[in-house]
C-alpha positions in Angstrom: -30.5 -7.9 31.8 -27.9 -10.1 30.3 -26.7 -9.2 27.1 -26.6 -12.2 24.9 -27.5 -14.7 26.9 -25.9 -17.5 27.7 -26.8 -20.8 28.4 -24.7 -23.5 30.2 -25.7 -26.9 28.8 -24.0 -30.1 29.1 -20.7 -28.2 30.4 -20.8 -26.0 27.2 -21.7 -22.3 26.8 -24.2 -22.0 24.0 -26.4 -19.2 22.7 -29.7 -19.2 23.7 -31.9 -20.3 20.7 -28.6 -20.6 18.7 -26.2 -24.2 18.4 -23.3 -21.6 17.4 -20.5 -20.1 19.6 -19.6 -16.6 20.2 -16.4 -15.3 19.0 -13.8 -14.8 21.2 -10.4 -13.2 21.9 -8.4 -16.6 21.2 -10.3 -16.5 17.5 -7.5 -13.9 16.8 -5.2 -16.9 16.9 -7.1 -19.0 14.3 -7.4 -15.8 11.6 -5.4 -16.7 8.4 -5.2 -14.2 6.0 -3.9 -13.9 2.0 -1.2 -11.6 2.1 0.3 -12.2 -1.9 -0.8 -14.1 -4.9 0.7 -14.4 -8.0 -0.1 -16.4 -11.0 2.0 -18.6 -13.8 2.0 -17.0 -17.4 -0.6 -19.2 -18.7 -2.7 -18.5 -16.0 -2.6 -22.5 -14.8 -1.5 -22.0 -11.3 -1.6 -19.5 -8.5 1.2 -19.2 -5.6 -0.2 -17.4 -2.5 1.4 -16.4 1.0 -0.5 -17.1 3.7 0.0 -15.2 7.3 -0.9 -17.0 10.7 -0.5 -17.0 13.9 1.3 -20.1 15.5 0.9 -21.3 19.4 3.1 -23.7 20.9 2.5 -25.0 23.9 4.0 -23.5 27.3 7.3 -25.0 29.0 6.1 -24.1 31.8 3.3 -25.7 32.8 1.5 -22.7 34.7 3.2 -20.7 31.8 1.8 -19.0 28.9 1.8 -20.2 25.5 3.9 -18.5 23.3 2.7 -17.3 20.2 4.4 -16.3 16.5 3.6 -15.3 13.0 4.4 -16.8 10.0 4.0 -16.8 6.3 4.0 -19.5 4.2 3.6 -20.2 0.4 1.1 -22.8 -1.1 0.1 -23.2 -4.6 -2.9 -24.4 -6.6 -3.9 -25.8 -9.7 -6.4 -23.5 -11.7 -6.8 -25.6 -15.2 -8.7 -28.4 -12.1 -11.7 -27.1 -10.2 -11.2 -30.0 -8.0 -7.9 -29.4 -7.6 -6.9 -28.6 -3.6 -4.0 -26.4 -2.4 -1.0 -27.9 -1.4 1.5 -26.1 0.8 4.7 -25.2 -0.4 6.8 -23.5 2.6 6.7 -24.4 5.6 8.5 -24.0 9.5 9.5 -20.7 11.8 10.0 -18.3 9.2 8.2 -15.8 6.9 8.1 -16.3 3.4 6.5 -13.5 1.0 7.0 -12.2 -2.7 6.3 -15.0 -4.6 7.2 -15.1 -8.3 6.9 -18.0 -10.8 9.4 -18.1 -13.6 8.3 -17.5 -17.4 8.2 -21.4 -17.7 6.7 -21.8 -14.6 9.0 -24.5 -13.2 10.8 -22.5 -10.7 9.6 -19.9 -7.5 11.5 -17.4 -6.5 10.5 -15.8 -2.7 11.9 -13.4 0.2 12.6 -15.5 3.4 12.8 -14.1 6.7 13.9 -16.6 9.6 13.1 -16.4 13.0 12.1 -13.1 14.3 14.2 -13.6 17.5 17.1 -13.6 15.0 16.6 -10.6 13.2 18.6 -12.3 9.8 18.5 -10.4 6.9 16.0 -11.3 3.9 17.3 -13.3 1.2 15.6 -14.5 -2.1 15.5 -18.3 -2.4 14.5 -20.7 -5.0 12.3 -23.8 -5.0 11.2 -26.4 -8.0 7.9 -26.6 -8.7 7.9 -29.4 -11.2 10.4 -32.0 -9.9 10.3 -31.5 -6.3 13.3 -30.6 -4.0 14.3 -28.3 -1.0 14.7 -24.2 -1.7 17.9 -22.9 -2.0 19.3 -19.6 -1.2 20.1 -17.3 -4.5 20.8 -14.6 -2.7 23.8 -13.2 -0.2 23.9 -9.7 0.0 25.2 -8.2 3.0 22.2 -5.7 3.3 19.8 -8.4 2.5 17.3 -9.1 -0.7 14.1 -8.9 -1.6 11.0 -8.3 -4.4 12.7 -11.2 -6.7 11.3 -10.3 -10.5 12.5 -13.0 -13.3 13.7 -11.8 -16.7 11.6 -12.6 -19.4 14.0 -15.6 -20.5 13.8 -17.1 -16.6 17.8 -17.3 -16.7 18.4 -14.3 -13.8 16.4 -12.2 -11.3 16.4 -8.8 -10.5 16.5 -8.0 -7.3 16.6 -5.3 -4.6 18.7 -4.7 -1.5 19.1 -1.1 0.5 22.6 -0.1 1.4 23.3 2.5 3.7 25.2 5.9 2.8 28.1 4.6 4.4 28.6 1.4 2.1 28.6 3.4 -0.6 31.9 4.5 -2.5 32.4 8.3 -3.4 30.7 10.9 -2.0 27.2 12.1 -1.5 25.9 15.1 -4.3 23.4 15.9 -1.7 24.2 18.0 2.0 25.2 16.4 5.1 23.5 18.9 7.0 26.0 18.0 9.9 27.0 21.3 11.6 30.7 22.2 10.3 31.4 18.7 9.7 31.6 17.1 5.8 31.0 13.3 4.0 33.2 10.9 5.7 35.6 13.1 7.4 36.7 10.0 9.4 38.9 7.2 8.1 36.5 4.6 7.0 37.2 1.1 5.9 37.0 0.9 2.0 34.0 -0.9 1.2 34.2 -4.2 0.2 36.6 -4.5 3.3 37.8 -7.9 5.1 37.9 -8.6 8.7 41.5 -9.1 8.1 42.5 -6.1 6.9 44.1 -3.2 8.6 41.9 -1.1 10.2 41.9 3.4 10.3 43.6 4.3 13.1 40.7 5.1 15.9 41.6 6.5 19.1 40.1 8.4 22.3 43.3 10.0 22.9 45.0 10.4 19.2 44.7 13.0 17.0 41.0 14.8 15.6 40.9 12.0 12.6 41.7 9.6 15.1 39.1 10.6 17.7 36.3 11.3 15.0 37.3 7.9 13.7 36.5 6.2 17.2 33.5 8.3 17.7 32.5 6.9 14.7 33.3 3.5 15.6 30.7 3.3 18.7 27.9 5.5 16.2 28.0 3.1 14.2 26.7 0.7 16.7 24.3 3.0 17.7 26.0 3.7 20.7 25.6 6.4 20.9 22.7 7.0 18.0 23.8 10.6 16.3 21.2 12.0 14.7 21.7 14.5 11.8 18.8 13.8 9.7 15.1 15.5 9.2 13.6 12.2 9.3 15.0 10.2 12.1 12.6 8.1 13.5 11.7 4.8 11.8 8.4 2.8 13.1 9.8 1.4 16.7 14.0 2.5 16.4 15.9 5.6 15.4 17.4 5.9 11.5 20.6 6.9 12.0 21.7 6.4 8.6 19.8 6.3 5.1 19.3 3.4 3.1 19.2 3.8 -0.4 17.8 0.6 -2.5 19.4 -0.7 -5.7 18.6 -3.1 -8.2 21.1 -6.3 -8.3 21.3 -9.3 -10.9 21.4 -12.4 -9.9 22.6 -14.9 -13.0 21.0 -18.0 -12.2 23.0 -20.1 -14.7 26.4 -18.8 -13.5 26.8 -20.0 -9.8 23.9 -17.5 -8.9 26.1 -14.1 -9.0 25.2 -11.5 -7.9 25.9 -7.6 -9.8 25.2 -4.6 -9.1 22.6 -2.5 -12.0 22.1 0.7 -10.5 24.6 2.6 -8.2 25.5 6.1 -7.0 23.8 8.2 -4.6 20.1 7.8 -5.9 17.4 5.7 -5.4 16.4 2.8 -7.6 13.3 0.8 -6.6 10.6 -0.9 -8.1 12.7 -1.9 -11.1 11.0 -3.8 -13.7 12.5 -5.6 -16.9 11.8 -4.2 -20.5 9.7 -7.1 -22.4 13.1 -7.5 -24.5 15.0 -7.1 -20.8 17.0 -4.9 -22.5 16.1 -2.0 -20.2 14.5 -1.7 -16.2 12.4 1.1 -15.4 12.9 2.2 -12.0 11.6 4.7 -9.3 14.7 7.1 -8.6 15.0 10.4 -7.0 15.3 13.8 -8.7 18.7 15.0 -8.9 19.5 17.7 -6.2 21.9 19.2 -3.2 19.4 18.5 -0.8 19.5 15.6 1.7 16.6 13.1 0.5 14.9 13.3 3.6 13.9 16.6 2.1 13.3 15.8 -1.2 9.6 14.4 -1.4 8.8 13.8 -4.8 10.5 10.8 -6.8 10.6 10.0 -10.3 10.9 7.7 -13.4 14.1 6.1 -15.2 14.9 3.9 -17.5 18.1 2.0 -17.5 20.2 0.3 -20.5 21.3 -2.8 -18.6 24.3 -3.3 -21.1 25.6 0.0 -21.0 24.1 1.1 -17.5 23.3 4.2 -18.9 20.8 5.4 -17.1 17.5 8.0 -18.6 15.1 10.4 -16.9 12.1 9.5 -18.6 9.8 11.4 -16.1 10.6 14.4 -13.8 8.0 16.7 -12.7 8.1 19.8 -10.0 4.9 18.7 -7.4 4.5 15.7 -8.4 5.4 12.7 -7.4 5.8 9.3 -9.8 6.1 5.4 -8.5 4.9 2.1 -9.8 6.0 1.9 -13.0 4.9 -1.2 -15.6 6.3 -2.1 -19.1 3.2 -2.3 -21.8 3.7 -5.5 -23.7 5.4 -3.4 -26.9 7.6 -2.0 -24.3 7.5 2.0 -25.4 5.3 2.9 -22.3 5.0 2.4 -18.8 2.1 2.3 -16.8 3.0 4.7 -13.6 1.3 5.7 -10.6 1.4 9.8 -10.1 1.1 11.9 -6.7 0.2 15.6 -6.8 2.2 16.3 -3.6 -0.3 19.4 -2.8 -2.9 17.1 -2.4 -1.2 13.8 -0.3 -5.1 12.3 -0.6 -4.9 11.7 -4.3 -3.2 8.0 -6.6 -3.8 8.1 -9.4 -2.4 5.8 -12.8 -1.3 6.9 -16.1 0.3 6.1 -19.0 4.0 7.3 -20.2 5.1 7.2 -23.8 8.7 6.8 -23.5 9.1 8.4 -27.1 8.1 11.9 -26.3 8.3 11.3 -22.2 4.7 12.9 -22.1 2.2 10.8 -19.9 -1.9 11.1 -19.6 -4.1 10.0 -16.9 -6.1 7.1 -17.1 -8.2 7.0 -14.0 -10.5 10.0 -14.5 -13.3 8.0 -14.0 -12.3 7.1 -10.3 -12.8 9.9 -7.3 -10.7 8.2 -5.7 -7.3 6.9 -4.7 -5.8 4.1 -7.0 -4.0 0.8 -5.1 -2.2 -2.5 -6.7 -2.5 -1.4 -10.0 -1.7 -4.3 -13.0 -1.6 -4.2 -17.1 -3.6 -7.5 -17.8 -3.5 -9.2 -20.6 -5.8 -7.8 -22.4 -4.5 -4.2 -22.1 -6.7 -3.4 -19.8 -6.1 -1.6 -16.1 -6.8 -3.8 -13.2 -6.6 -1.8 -10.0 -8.6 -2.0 -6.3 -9.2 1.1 -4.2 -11.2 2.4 -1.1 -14.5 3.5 -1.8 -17.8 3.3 0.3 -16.7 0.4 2.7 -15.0 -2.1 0.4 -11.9 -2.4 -1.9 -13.8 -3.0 -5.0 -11.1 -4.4 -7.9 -11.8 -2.2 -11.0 -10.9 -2.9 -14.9 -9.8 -0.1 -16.7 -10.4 -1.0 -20.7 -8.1 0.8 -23.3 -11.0 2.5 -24.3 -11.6 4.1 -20.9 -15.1 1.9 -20.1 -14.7 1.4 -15.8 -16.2 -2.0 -15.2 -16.4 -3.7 -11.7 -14.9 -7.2 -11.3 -15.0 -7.4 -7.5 -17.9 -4.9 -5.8 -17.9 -3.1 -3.0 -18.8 -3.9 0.2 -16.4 -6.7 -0.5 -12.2 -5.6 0.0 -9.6 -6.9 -2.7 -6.7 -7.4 -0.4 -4.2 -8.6 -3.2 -4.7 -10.2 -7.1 -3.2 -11.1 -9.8 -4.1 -11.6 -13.6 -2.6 -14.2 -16.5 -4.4 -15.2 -19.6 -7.4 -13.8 -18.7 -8.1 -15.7 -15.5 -8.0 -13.3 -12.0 -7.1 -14.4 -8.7 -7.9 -12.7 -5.7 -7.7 -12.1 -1.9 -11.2 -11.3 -0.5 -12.3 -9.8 2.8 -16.2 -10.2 3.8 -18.0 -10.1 7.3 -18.5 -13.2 6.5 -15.2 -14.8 6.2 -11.7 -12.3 7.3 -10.1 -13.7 4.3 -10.4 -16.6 1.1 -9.1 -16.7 -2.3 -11.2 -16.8 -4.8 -10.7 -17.0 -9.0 -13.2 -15.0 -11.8 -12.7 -17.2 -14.9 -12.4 -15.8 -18.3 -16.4 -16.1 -18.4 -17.3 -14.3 -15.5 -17.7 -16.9 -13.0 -16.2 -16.9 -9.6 -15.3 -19.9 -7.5 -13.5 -20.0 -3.7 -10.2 -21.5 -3.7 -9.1 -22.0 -0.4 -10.9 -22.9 3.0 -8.3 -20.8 5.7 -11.2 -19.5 7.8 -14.7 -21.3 6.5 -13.7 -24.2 8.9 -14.0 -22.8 11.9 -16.2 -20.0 11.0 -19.0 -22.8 10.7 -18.9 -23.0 14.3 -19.6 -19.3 15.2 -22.0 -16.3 15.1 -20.8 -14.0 13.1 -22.8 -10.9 13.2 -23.8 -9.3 9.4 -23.5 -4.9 9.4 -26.2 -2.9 8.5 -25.5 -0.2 6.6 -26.4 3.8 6.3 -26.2 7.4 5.6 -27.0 10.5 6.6 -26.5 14.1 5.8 -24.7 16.7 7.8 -25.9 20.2 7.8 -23.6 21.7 5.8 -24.8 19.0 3.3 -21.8 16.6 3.7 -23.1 12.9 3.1 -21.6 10.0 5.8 -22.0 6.4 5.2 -22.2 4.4 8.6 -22.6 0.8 9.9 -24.5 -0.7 12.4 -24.0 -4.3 14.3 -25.8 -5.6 17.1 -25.2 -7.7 19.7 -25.1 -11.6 19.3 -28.0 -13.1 19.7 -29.6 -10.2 20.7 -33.3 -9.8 21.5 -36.3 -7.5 20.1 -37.5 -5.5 23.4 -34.3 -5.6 25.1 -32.2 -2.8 25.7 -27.8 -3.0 24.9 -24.7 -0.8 25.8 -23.3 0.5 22.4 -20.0 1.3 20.9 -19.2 4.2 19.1 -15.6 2.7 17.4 -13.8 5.2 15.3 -10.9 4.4 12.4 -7.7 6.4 12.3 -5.6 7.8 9.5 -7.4 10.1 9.5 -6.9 9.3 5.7 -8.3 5.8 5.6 -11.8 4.1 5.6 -13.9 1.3 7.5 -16.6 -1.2 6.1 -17.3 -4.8 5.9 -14.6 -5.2 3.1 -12.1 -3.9 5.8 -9.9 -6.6 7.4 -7.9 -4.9 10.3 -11.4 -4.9 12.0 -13.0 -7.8 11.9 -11.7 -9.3 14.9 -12.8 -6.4 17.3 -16.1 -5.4 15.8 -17.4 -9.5 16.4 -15.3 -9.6 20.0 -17.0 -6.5 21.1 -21.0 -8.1 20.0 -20.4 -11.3 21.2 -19.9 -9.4 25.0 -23.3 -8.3 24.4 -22.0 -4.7 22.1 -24.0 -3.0 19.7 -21.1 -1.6 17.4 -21.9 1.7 15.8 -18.7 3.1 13.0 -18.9 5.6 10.6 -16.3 7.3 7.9 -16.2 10.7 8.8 -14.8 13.9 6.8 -11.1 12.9 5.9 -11.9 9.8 4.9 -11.1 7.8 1.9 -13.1 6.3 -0.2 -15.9 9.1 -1.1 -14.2 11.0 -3.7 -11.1 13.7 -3.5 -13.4 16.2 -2.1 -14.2 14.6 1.0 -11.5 13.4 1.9 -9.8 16.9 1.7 -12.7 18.1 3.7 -10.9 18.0 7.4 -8.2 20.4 6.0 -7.3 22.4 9.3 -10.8 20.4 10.6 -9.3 17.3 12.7 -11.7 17.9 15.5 -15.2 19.3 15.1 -15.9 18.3 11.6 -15.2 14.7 12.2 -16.1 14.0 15.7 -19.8 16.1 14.1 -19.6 13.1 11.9 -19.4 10.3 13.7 -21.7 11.7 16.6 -24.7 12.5 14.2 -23.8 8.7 13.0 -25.0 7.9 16.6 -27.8 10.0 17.3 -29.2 8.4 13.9 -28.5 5.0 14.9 -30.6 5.6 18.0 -33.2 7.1 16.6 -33.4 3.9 14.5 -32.5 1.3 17.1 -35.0 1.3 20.2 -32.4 -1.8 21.7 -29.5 1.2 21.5 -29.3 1.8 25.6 -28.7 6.1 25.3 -27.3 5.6 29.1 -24.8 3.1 28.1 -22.5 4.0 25.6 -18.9 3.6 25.2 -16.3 5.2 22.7 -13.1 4.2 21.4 -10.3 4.2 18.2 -6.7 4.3 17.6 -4.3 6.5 16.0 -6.0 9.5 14.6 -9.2 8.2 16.4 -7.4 7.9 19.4 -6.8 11.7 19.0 -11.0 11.7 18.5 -11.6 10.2 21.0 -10.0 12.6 23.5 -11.6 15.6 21.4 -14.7 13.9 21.9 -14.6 12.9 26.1 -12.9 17.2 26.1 -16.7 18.2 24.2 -19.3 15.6 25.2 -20.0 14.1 28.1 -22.6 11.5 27.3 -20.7 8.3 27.4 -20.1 5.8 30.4 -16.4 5.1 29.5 -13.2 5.6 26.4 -10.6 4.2 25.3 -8.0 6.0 23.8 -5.6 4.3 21.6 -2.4 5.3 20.2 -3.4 8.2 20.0 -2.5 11.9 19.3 -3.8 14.5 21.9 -0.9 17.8 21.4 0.1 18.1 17.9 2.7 20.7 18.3 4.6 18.2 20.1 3.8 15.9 17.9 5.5 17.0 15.1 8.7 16.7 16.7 8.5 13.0 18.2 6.5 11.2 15.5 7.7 9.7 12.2 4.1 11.4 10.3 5.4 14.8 11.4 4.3 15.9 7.6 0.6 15.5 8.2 1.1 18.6 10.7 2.8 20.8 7.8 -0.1 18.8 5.4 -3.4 18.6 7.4 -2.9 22.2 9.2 -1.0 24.4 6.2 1.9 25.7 8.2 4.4 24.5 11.0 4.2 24.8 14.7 6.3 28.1 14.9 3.9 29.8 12.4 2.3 32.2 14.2 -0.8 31.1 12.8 -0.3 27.6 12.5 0.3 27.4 16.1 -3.0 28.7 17.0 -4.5 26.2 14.9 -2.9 23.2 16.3 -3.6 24.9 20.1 -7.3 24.9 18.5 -7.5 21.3 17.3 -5.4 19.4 20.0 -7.6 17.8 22.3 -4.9 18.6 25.4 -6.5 21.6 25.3 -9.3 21.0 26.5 -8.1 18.4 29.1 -9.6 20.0 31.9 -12.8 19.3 30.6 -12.7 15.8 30.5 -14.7 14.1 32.9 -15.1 10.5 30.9 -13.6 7.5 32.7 -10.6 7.3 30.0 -8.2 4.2 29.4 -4.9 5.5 27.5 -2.8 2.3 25.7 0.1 3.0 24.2 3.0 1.4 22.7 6.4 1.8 24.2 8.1 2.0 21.0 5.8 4.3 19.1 7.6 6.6 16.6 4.7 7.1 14.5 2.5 8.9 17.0 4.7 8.9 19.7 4.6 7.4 23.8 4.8 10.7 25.2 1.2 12.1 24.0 -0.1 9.3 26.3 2.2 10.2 29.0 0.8 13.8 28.9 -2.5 13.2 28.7 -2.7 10.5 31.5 -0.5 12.9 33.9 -2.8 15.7 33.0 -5.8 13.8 33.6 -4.5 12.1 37.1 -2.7 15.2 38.3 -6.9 16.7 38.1 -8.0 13.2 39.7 -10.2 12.1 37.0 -10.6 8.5 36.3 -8.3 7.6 34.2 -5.8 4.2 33.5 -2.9 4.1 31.5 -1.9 0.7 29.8 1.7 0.7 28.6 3.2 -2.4 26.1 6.8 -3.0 25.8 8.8 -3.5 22.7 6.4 -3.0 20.1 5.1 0.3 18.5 2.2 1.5 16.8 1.2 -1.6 14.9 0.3 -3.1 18.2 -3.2 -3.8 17.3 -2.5 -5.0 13.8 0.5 -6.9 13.7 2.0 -6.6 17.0 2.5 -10.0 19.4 -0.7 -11.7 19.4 -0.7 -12.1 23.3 -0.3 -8.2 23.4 -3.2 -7.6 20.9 -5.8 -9.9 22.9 -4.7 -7.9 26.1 -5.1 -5.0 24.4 -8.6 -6.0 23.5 -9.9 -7.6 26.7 -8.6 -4.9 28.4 -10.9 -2.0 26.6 -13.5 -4.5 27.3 -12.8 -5.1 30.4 -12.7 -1.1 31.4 -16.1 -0.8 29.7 -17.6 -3.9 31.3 -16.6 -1.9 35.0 -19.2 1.1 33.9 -21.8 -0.9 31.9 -24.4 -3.6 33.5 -22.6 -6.3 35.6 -24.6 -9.3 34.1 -22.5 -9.3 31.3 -20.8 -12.8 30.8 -17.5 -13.5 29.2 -17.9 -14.9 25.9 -15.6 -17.6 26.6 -15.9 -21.5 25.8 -16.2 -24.3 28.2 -15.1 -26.6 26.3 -13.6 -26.0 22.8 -15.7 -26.0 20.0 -15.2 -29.5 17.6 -13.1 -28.6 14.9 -14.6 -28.7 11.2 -13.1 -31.0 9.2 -10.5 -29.6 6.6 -9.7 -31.8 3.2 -6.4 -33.9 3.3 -4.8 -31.9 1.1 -5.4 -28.5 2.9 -3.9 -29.9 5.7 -1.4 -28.4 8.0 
């Protein structure tokens, strides 16, 4: 049985019955994707990043190509339907945040140069109107980003994290260094030149001598000391906390550069007053612990002539972020966290006069994202919920209206003058952007991925549910193979999502890529969003509390058996199983319970959690997910319960482990451990290991890494399914669709 069938006609590789390609692992490289949008006041134009993947040719030429992301910025004409896009940014660098000035003549971004340099971010400036090259604005030692314009387009606000050290004074909060205080050394006074004289540091001089050349090689991480709760950062250590501030850049005074907010607490997300008299801010409560412990944040409001500086909001268990000037400027529209429930977003609004705030989003069971005051008072907001990222209008009357529909995902938007622009994901296309006129009616911007897309077979979801017997409902998805035949049977994957907090469905973008690699190698894909998950109300996705294991994995299993029951092509003797992250933990729970599938892949995965609290960054979903800590008593007999090392002997399934080398958020040595484990038993088992890169591996990390990664779980499955399999690879590349002159490259 050959599952699809291929055809070799004419030296190409075509389906049978079909003049489309498959996709394959080298389609990652032509995957654009809308990562920003932002509209002109008038809602006349739209500025838009765009991420990609760029390949240049090998030196070498047995060599392999070498691969890089970038972002660039392109605008586009709204007021014109037959206007095209026309690229704004261009070469090997990142460029993201994109604001247009109130007159919208000017653009102010973040650029990020060469990753192999590792320079700071710094906010430039380009023309929109009369043409010209950008210009750096910005340069701030500690870098500079999320660029917002004052309401007279004269200066920008701006944000750039110092470190404790840089900062003058001393900290209100603890060290929490053992018998040691603030900057007991002799430090260089900030604002320090190279020329000046330098604190006495030697090995052999006095203690302030000695701390000061200890301090000295620290503070090039060499060695790293560690004194914090939370050390680890995604791939390095944080030796030292960064607190963000806002800056002013005065655009009509030689671009200089001062300093709002300062001290020892937090200002982020600063906004301008309508009058920009005032910025509302996200700060931190005021307190003698280190902020590492202090989980909550709140709101304050700053006079920018005086700098005097106002807690507005300031709640014990809750959590406040996001906040948004109403056009009359006395309240704010703020995001709030109840920090007993980590599951919950949700939006209300502030009245600055009495500091009292009510919640908007009653209406929503769910968790609120990207939420915007449009010009019409309304709430415009997108959030997970049964397989998409629907994007929601709140009225001021508290009517919820759809604008955007689920399955469909709302990746980013922006509103002006009644016109909304937005970043769409579909199974159909990864990415577009598309506008909703002020009448209703949507039209597609932007051709990143139709192009090519013509070309291939891309295969459509179907969608169910079913209910669990304890009456839990679970949505899941079914995809067959390409091209796949009625009477024929298929090996089948049972892919799982992570989080656990998170959701899949066709209006899910991290996806798309695998779900169509693993049907065009002749994979039925089954995926499901089990208990935990968002999307499916506050209730749910609290309903894996102390639960990681059996609940879920009861889920997503039943989501098979009820696939099969439904699909005669589903091959019961050929199934596989796989997921990352949290379903990387799954799946090792799984292979430890049931033994019915040919081969795994575990991926990034978490298999003891009691040593996982100590060596990942998301230590706080043990204390969260599991009520206690590992030295509880109780708590530890929980985590023993629901690890899946537990039940390592059990495991039979041929298992492939990947893993990141630099992983701080689940940590490289729960692969190590369950690989040794499993080899020390002689199971068949494979560990695949990937240098410099850490738990984004699959999402952003190198694209050569990320289609190893792929062809690799394929590969493993492909050794225990049917050997006729053929790779879905192209003999000669497909023609490449035609793109307008003006969305050229």
């Amino acid at each position: 049985m050959r599952c699809p069938v291929w055809l070799a006609l004419s030296g190409s590789i075509l389906y049978a019955n079909s003049a489309k390609l498959p996709i394959t692992a080298t389609d990652l490289l032509k995957i654009q994707q809308v990562v920003d949008v932002t509209l002109s006041r008038d809602g006349a134009m739209a500025v838009y990043a765009v991420r990609s993947i760029h390949t240049e040719a090998p030196t070498d030429p047995k060599g392999e190509p070498a691969y890089s992301y970038r972002t660039h910025l392109w605008r586009i004409d709204l007021a014109d339907a037959n206007s095209r896009p026309v690229q704004l940014t261009f070469g090997d660098r990142s460029d993201s945040s994109p604001a247009i000035s109130p007159d919208g003549r000017k653009l102010a971004f973040v650029r990020t140069g060469p990753a192999k340099e590792r320079p700071a971010p710094q906010v430039w400036l380009l023309p929109l109107t009369l043409g010209g090259e950008a210009q750096a604005v910005t340069s701030l030692e500690n870098g500079a980003s999320r660029p917002v314009w004052r309401p007279d387009g004269k200066a920008l606000l701006v944000t750039s994290a110092i470190p404790l050290s840089k900062i003058p004074g001393k900290p209100q909060f603890a060290l929490e260094r053992p018998a040691r205080d603030w900057f007991d050394y002799d430090r260089p006074a900030p604002g320090a030149k190279p020329e000046d004289p330098k604190p006495v540091a030697k090995p052999d001089g006095d203690r302030q001598a000695i701390r000061t050349w200890l301090e000295a090689n620290a503070s090039k991480d060499n060695p790293a000391v560690i004194t914090r709760l939370n050390f680890q950062d995604e791939q390095t250590l944080q030796r030292e906390a960064r607190l963000p501030q806002a800056w002013l850049i005065d655009l009509e005074n030689a671009n200089k550069a001062t300093q709002l907010t300062r001290g020892f607490y937090a200002h982020s997300n600063c906004e301008w007053s309508p009058d920009a008299a005032r910025l509302a801010c996200v700060s931190m409560p005021a307190s003698n612990e280190h902020p590492d412990r202090v989980r909550r944040s709140n709101i304050v409001v700053i006079t920018v002539k005086t700098h005097e500086r106002r807690v507005v909001l300031d709640r014990s268990g809750f959590s406040f972020s996001s906040p948004q000037w109403y056009p009359d400027g006395g309240a704010l529209l703020i995001a709030v966290q109840d920090l007993d429930d980590f599951r919950t977003r949700r939006i209300a609004r502030l009245a600055l006069a009495t500091e009292d705030y009510s919640l908007l989003s009653k209406a929503w069971d769910g968790a609120v994202q990207g939420e915007h005051v449009a010009s019409n008072g309304a709430i415009l907001f997108t959030g997970a919920w049964q397989g998409g990222f629907p994007l929601k209008q709140l009225a001021e009357n508290g009517e919820l209206t759809s604008v955007v529909s689920e399955p469909a995902g709302v990746n980013a938007f922006d509103e002006a003058a009644g016109r909304i622009v937005f970043a769409q994901t579909t199974v159909e296309n990864p990415s577009e952007l598309y506008v909703r006129e002020k009448s209703g009616a949507i039209r597609q911007l932007t051709e990143l991925n139709s192009p090519w897309l013509a070309a291939k077979t891309v295969v459509l979801p179907e969608t169910y549910w079913l209910t669990r017997p304890d009456g839990t409902r679970v949505q899941y998805w079914v995809m067959k193979p390409a091209g796949a035949e009625s009477g024929k049977k298929y090996p089948w994957v049972l892919d799982m999502h992570g989080g656990p907090a998170a959701m899949w469905g066709p209006g899910e973008f991290t996806m798309w890529h695998e779900f169509q690699t693993f049907c065009a190698w002749g994979y039925g894909v089954v995926y499901a969003n089990p208990r935990g998950s968002t999307g499916y109300g506050i209730k749910f996705a609290k309903a894996n509390f102390k639960n990681w294991g059996e609940g879920p994995s009861g889920d997503v299993l039943a989501a098979l058996d009820d696939a099969v029951k439904k699909y005669t092509m589903i091959d019961a003797a050929r199934l596989f199983l796989t997921g990352g992250s949290y379903a990387g933990y799954l799946t090792a729970w799984i292979v430890g319970h049931d033994h019915r599938f040919k081969a795994a892949a575990a991926q990034r995965g978490v298999y003891d959690l009691t040593t996982f609290y100590g060596e990942g960054n998301a230590f706080r979903l043990v204390e969260n997910s599991f009520g206690g800590l590992p030295w509880d008593p109780e708590t530890r007999r929980i985590l023993e319960r629901e690890s899946p090392f537990t039940y390592v002997s059990r495991i039979r399934t041929p298992l492939l482990i990947l893993h990141g080398s630099q992983d701080y958020r689940t940590g490289v040595a729960q692969s190590e451990m369950l690989y040794r484990a499993l080899k020390q038993q002689g199971k068949p088992v494979e560990y695949v290991r990937y240098p410099n890169i850490g738990h984004e591996l699959t999402r952003s990390g190198p694209p050569l890494q990320r289609m190893d990664h792929m062809l690799r779980i394929v590969e493993f499955f492909e050794r225990y399914a049917s050997n006729d399999h053929e790779a879905p690879v192209e003999a000669s590349p497909a023609p490449a669709a035609s793109a307008p002159a003006s969305t050229a490259r």
